[in-house]
C-alpha positions in Angstrom: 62.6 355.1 166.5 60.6 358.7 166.0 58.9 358.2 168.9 61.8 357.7 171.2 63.3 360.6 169.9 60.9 363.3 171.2 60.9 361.9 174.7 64.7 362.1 175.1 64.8 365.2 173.8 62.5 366.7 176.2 64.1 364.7 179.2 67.6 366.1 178.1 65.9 369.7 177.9 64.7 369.4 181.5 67.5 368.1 182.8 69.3 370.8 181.7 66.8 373.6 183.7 67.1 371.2 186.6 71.0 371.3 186.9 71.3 374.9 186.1 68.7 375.8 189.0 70.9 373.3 191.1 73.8 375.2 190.5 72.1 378.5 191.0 71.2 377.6 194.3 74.4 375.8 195.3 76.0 379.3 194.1 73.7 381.4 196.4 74.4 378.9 199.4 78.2 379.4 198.5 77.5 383.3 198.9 76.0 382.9 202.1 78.7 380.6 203.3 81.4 383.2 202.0 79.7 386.1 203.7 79.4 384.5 207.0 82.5 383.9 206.6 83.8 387.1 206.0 81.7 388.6 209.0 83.5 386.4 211.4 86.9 387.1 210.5 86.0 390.6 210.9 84.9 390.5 214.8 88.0 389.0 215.6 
């Protein structure tokens, strides 16, 4: 049982840094998205 504990623990502590860089970058993309946005209403 000890030695399944370390292993999930670590896979549950990476997971974690994965999905908050995958939400960092889905937030920059939504910036760029916005911005492009805003630039285009503005020329018309």
């Amino acid at each position: 049982m000890t030695r399944l504990i370390l292993p999930l623990l670590l896979l549950t502590l990476s997971a974690c840094a994965t999905v908050d860089g995958a939400g960092q970058d889905l937030s920059k993309a939504g910036d760029i998205v916005s911005d492009s946005a805003r630039k285009v209403q503005q020329s018309m």
